[in-house]
VEXDREN-2710 file (C-alpha; in Angstrom, 1 decimal):
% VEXDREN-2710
k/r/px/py/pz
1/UNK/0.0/0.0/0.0
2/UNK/1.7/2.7/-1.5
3/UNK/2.4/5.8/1.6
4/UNK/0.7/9.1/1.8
5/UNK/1.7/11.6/-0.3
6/UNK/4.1/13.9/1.0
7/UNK/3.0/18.1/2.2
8/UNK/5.5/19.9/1.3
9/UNK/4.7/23.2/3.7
10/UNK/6.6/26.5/1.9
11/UNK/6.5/29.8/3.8
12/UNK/7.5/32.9/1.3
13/UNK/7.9/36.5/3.0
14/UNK/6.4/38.5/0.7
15/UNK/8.8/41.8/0.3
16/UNK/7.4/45.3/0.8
17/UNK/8.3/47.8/-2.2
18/UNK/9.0/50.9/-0.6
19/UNK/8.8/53.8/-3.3
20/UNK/11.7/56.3/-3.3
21/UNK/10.7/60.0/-3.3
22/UNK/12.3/63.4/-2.6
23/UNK/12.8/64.6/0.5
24/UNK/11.3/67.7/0.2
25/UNK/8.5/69.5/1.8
26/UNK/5.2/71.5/1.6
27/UNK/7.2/73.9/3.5
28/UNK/9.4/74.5/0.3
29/UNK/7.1/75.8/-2.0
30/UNK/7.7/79.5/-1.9
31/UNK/5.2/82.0/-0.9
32/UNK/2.9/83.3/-3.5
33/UNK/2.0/86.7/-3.7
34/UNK/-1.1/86.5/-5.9
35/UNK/-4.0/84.0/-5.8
36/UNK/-3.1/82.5/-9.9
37/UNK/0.4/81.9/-8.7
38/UNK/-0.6/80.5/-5.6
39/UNK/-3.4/78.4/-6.7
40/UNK/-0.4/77.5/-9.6
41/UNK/1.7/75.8/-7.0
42/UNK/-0.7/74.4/-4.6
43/UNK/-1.6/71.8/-7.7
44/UNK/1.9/71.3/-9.3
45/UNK/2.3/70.3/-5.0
46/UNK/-0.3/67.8/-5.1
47/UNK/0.6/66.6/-8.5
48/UNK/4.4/65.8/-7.1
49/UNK/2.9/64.2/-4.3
50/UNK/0.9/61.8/-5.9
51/UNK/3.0/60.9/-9.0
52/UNK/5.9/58.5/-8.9
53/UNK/9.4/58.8/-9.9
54/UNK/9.3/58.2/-13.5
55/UNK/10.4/53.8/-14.0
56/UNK/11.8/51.9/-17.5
57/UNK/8.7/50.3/-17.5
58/UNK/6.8/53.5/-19.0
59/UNK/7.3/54.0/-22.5
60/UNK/8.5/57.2/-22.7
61/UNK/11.6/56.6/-19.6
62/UNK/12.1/52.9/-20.9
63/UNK/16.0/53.5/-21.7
64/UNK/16.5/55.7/-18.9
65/UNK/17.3/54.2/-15.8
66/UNK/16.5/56.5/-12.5
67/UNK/17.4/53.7/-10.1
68/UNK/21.1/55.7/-9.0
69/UNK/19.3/58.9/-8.6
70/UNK/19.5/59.8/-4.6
71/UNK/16.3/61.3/-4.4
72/UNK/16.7/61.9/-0.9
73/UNK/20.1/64.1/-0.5
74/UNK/18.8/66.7/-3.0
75/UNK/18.3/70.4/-0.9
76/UNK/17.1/73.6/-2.2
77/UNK/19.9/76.6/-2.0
78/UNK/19.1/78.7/1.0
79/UNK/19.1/82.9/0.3
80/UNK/22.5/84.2/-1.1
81/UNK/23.8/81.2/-1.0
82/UNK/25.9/81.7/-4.1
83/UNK/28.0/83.7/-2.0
84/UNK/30.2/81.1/-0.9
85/UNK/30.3/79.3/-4.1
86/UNK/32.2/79.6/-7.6
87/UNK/31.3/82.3/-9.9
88/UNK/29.8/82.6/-12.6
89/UNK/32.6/82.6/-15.7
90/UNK/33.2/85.8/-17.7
91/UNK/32.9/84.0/-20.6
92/UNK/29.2/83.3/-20.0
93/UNK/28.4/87.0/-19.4
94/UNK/30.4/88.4/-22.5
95/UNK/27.8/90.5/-24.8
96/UNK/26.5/88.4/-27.4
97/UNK/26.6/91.0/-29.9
98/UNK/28.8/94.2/-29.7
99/UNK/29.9/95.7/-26.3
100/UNK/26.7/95.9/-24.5
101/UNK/23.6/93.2/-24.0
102/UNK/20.0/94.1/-24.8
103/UNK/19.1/92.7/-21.5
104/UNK/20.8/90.0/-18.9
105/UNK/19.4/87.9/-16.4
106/UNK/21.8/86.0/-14.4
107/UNK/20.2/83.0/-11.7
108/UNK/22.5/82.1/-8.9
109/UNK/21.9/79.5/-6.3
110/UNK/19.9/81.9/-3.8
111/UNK/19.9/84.4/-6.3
112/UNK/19.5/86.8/-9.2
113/UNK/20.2/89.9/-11.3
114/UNK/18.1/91.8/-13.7
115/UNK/19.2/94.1/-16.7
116/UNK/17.7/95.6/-19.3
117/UNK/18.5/98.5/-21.5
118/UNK/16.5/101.6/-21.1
119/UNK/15.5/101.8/-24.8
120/UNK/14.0/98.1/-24.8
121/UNK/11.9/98.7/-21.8
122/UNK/10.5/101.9/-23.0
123/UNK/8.9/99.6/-25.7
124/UNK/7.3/97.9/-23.5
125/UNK/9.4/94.8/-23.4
126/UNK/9.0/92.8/-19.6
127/UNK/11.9/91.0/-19.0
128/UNK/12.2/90.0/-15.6
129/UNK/12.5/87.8/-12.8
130/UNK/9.8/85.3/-11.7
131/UNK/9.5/87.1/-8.0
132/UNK/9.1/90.8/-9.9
133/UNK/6.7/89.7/-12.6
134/UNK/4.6/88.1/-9.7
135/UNK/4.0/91.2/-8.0
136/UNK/4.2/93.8/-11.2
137/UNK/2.8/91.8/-14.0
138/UNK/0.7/89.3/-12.5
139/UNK/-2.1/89.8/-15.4
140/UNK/0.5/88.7/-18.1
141/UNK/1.9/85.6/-15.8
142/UNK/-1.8/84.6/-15.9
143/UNK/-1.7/84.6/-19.5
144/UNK/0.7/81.6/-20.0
145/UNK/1.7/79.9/-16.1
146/UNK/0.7/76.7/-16.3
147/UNK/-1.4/77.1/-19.8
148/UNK/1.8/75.7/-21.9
149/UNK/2.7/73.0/-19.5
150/UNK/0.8/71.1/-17.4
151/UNK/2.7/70.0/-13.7
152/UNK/0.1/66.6/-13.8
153/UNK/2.3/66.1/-17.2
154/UNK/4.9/63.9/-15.1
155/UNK/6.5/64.0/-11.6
156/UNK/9.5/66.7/-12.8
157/UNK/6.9/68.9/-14.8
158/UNK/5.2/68.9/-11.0
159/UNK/8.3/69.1/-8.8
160/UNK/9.4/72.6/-10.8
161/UNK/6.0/73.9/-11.4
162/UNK/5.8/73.6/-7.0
163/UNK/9.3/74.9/-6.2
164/UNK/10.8/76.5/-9.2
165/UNK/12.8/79.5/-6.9
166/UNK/14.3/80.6/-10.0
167/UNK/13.2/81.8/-12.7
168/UNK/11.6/84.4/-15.3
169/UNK/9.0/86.2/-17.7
170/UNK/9.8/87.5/-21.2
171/UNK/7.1/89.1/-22.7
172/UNK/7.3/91.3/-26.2
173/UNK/3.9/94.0/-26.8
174/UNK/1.9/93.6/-30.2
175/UNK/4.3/94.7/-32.8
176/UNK/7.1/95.3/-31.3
177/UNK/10.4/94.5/-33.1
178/UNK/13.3/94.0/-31.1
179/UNK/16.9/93.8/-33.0
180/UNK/19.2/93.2/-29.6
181/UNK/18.9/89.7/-27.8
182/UNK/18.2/88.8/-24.6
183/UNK/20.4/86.4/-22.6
184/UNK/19.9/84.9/-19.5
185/UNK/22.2/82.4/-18.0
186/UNK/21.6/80.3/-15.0
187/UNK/24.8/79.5/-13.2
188/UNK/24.6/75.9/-10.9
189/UNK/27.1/75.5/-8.4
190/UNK/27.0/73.5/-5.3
191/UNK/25.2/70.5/-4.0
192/UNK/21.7/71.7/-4.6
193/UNK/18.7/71.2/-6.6
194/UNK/18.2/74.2/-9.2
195/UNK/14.8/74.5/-9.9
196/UNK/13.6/76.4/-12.6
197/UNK/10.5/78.2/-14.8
198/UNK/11.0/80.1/-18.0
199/UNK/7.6/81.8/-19.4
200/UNK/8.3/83.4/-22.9
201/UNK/5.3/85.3/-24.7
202/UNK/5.6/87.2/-27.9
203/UNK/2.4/89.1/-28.3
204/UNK/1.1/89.2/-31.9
205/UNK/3.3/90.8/-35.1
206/UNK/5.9/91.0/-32.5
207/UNK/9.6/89.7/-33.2
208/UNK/12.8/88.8/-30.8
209/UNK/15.7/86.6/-30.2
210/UNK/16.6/85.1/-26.7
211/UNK/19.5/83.1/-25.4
212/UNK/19.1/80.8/-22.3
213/UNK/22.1/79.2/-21.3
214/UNK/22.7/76.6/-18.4
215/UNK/25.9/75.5/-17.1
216/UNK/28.2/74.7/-14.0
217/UNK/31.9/73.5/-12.6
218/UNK/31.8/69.6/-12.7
219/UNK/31.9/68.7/-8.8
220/UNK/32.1/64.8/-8.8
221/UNK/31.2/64.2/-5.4
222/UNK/27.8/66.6/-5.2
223/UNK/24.7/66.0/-5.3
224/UNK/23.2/68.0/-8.0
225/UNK/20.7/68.0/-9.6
226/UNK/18.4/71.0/-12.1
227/UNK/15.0/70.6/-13.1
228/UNK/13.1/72.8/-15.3
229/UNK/10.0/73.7/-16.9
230/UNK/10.2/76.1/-20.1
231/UNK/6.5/77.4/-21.7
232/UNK/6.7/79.5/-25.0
233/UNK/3.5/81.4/-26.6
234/UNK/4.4/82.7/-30.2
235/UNK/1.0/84.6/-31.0
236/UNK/-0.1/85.6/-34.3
237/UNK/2.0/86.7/-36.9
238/UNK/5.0/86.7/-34.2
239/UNK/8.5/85.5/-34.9
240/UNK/10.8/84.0/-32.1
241/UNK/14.2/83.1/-32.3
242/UNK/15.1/81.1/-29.3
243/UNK/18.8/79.6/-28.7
244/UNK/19.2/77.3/-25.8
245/UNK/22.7/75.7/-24.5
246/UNK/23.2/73.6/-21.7
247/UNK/26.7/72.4/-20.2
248/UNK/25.8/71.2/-16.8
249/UNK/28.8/69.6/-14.7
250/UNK/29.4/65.6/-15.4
251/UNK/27.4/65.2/-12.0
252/UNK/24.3/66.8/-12.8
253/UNK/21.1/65.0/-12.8
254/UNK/19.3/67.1/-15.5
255/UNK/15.0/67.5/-16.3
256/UNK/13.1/69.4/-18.4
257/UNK/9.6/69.7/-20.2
258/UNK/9.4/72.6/-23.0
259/UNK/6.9/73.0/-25.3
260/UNK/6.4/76.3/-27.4
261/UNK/2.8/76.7/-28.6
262/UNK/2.5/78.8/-32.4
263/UNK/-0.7/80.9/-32.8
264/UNK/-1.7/81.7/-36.8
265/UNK/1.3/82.6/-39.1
266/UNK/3.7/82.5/-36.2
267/UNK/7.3/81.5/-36.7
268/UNK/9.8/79.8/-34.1
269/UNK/13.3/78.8/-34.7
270/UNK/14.3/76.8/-31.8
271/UNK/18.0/75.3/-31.2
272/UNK/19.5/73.2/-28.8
273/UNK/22.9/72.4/-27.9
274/UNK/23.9/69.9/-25.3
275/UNK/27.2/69.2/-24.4
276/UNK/27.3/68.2/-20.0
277/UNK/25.3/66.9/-17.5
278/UNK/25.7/62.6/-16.1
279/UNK/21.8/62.4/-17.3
280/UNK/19.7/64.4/-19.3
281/UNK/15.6/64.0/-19.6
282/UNK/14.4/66.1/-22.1
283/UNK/10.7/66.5/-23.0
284/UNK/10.9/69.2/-25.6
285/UNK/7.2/69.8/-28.1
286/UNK/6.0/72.5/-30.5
287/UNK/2.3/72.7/-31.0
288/UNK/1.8/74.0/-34.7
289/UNK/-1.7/75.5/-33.2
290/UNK/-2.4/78.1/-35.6
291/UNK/-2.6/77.7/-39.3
292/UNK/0.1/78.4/-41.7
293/UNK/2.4/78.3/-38.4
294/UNK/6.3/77.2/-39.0
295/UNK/8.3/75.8/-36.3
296/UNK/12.1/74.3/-36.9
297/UNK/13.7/72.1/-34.2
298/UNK/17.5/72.0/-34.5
299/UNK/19.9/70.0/-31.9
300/UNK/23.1/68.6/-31.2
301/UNK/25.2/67.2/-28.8
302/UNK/28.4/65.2/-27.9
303/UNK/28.4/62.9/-25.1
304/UNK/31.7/60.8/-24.0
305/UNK/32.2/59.1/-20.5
306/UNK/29.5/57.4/-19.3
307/UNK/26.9/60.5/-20.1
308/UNK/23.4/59.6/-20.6
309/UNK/21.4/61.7/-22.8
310/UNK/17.7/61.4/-23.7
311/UNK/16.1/63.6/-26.0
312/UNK/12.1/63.0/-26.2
313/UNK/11.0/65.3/-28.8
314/UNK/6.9/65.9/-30.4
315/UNK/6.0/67.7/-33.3
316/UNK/2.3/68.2/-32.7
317/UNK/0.4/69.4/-36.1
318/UNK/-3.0/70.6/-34.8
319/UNK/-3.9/73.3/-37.6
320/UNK/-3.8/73.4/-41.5
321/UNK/-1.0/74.7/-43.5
322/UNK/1.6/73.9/-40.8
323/UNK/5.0/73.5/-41.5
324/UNK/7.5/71.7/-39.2
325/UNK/11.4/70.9/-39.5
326/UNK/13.3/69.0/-37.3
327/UNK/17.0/67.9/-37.4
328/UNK/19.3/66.4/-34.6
329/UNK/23.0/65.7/-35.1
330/UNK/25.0/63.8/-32.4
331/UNK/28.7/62.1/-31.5
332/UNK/29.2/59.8/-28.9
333/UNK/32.5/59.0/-27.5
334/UNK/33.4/56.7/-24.4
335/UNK/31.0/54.5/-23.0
336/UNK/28.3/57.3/-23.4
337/UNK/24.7/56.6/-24.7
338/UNK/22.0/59.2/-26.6
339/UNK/18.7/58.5/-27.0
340/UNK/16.5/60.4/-29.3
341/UNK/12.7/59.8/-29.4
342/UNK/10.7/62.0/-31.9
343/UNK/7.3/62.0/-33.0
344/UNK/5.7/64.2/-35.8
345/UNK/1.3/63.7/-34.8
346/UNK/-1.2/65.6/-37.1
347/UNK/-4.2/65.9/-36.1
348/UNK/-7.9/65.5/-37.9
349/UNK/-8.1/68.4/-39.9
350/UNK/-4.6/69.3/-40.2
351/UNK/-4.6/69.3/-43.6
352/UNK/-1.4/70.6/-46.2
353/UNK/0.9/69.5/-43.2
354/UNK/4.2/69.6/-44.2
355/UNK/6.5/67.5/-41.4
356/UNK/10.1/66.3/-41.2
357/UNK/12.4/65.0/-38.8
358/UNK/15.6/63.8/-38.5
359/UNK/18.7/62.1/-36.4
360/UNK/22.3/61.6/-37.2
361/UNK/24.4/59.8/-35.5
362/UNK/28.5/59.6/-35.2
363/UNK/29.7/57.0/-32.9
364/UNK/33.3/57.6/-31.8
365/UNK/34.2/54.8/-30.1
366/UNK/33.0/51.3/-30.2
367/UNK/31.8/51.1/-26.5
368/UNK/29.2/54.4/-27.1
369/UNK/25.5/53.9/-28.0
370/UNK/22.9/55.9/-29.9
371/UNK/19.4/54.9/-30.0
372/UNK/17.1/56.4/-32.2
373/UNK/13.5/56.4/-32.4
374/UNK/11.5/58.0/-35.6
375/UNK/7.4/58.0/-35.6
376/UNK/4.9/59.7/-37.6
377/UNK/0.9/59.5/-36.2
378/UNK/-1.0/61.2/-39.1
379/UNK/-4.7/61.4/-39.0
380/UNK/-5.2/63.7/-42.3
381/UNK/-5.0/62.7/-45.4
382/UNK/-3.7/65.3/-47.2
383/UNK/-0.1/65.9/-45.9
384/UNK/3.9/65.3/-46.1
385/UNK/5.7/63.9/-43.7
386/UNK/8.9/62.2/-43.9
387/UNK/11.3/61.4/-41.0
388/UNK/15.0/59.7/-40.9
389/UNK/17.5/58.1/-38.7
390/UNK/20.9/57.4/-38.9
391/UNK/23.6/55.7/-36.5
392/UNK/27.6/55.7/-38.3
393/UNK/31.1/55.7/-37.7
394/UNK/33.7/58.3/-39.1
395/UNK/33.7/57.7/-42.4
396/UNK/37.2/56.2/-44.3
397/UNK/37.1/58.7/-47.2
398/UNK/37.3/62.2/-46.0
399/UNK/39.7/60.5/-43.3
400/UNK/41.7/59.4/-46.3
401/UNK/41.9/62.5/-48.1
402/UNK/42.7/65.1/-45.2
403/UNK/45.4/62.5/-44.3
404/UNK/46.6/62.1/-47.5
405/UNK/47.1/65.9/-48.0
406/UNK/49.3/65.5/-44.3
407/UNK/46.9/66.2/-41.6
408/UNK/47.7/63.6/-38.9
409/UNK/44.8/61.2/-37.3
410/UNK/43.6/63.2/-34.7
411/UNK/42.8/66.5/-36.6
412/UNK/41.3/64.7/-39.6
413/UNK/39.1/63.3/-37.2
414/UNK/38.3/66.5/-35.1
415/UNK/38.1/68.4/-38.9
416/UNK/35.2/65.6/-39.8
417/UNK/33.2/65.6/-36.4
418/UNK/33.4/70.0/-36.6
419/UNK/32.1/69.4/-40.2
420/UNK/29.3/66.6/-38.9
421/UNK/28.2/69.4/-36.5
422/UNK/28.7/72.5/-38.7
423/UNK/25.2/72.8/-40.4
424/UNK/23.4/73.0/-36.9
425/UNK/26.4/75.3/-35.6
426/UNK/25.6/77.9/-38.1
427/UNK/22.3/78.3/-36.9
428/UNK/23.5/79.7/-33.8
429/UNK/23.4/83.5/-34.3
430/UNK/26.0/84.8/-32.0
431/UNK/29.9/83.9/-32.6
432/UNK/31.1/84.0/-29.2
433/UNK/27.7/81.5/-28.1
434/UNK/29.1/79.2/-31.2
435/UNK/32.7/79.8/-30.5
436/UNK/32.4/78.4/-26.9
437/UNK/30.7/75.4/-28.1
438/UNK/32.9/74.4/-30.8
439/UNK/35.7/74.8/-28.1
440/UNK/33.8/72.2/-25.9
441/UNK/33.3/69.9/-28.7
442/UNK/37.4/70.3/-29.3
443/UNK/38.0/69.6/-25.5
444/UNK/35.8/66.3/-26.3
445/UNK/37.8/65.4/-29.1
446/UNK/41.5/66.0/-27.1
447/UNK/40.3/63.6/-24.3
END
């Protein structure tokens, strides 16, 4: 008689998932001074609160790993607390035309300075920072806070729309023209996170170019981190030139959602440059709102060491007669990786859309990884769009016939990767802006 069957008795501890979050508190929103603003921050609060830090197992953060980020050691910069920390480099403040700047705004941990020439502000021009424009313009920060961006749009959209202590409002009247640039430049020293909040708003027929540049000493043993929210409003007929560089420190942990939203007839050339930070997070999107809008989307960057840069970018055609062109160029040295995700989406409707998009890709060394993601989403029938990809190594030829001619190794290469980068380079309208970046991509190519 065969025995009883044997009961195998297992007891499994079933392990608690404690979710990470930031350490900081209701306590570190700052103070509003109008009810828009305030009401602003209390739900950009409760959004933080309730969304999660971002995982690989959503879509858009699926080759972007957050699991090293130490949520909990990040502080805010008390008052004046730049004081005691490195300063900002001449080089950053230079002019960016002539001797003299149309206007300057500089953001320092704990602080900020705020210039604009006399003869731009009698136009009408604000151009300010975000604690000033609260108190003296709070009828055009109701115009466009919150109304370009939306902090429930993902847990760093939320965390800057709360405690963004930095940051500022560009606004240009109807019709005005304005031939000098603006320039701001925020400066991130320390072990702190920056938090920022850039409104632009170019009232309708009105035309202007602004540089934003963000940058900081590499500190390998801080925690540091910058998080940002950028909202654009091109009106009618309005024309924006908009240039924006960022050379964070190796150690930065670096987030941002942009989006620039195009009324009727409006124009936007927008570049990017992207040279520092450990990780980069970028959400960047141009609504083509308005018909016979025109937006053009030009990057580039150069990533060696182990830097991680992610570039999630949405061309969203929502009227008819829209035009949009898009074109990223990067080189990867090191063990580095780039990501680009772009989408071109028009909408029902959106007929005579005209959409394009592009990636190119230099790998420098055979341990650095670019992945690139095209898509289109078209829902109109009536349209062109057309998008590309591409992921290389230096080519042989021009290699051949600058060396053949006696160039040695190393400057054939650098000569071929300054050419790679040139056609986006030229779109920078400011020599010394372009100058400083080719010298970073030179420093790259020395290493």
């Amino acid at each position: 008689m065969p025995g009883k069957p044997k009961v195998v008795v297992s007891k499994t501890r079933r392990t608690r998932v404690i979710e990470r979050d930031f350490a900081f508190t209701n306590s570190d929103v700052p103070i509003a001074k109008n009810k828009s603003l305030a009401s602003y921050r209390a739900q950009a609060w409760e959004a933080f609160k309730r969304l999660p830090i971002p995982k690989t197992t959503e879509e858009p953060w699926r080759r972007t790993d957050l699991r090293k980020l130490p949520v909990e050691s990040f502080v805010l910069p008390a008052e004046g607390a730049y004081k005691d920390l490195a300063p900002v480099p001449k080089d950053l403040l230079k002019p960016l035309i002539a001797d003299q700047h149309g206007g300057q705004i500089v953001f320092m941990p704990g602080g900020v300075k705020v210039e604009l020439e006399d003869s731009i502000s009698k136009q009408g021009v604000i151009f300010t920072d975000l604690e000033t424009a609260q108190e003296k313009h709070p009828d055009l920060l109701s115009r466009i806070l919150g109304e370009v961006v939306k902090p429930e749009e993902g847990k760093f959209a939320a965390l800057a729309g709360a405690l963004a202590h930095n940051g500022l409002l560009l606004y240009v009247p109807k019709g005005v023209q304005i031939e000098q640039p603006l320039h701001s430049v925020y400066w991130g020293p320390g072990a702190f996170a920056h938090i920022s909040h850039i409104l632009v708003l170019v009232d309708e027929g009105a035309s202007i170019t602004y540089v934003h540049e963000s940058a900081s000493p590499t500190e390998p043993d801080s925690s540091t981190m910058h998080v940002g929210i950028v909202e654009i409003k091109v009106e009618a007929g309005a024309n924006l030139k908009f240039v924006e560089l960022q050379s964070w420190g190796k150690h930065v942990w670096n987030f941002s959602h942009e989006r620039a939203r195009l009324g009727r007839d409006a124009n936007l050339d927008w570049i990017f440059g992207a040279i520092g930070s450990r990780l980069t997070k970028n959400f960047s999107e141009l609504d083509l709102a308005g018909q016979g809008s025109n937006g053009r989307m030009s990057g580039f960057y150069f990533t060696d060491g182990n830097q991680h840069l992610d570039h999630d970018t949405q061309q969203n055609h929502f009227a008819p007669n829209t035009t949009s062109d898009l074109l990223f160029k990067g080189a990867l040295k090191g063990k580095s990786r780039s990501v680009w995700q772009g989408m071109i989406y028009v909408a029902p409707g959106a007929q005579k859309t005209d959409g394009y998009q592009a990636n190119r890709n230099l790998i420098l060394d055979e341990q650095a990884r670019a992945d690139s993601i095209p898509g289109l989403e078209i829902l109109a029938d009536d349209v062109r769009c057309t998008h590309g990809a591409t992921i290389g190594n230096l080519e042989e030829e021009p290699l051949f016939y600058l060396k053949s001619r006696g160039i040695p190794q190393e400057e054939a290469e650098r000569l071929v990767v300054e050419g790679f980068f040139d056609p986006i380079m030229q779109r920078i309208p400011f020599e010394g802006v372009r100058a400083r970046f080719q010298s970073a991509i030179l420093e790259k190519m020395l290493k």
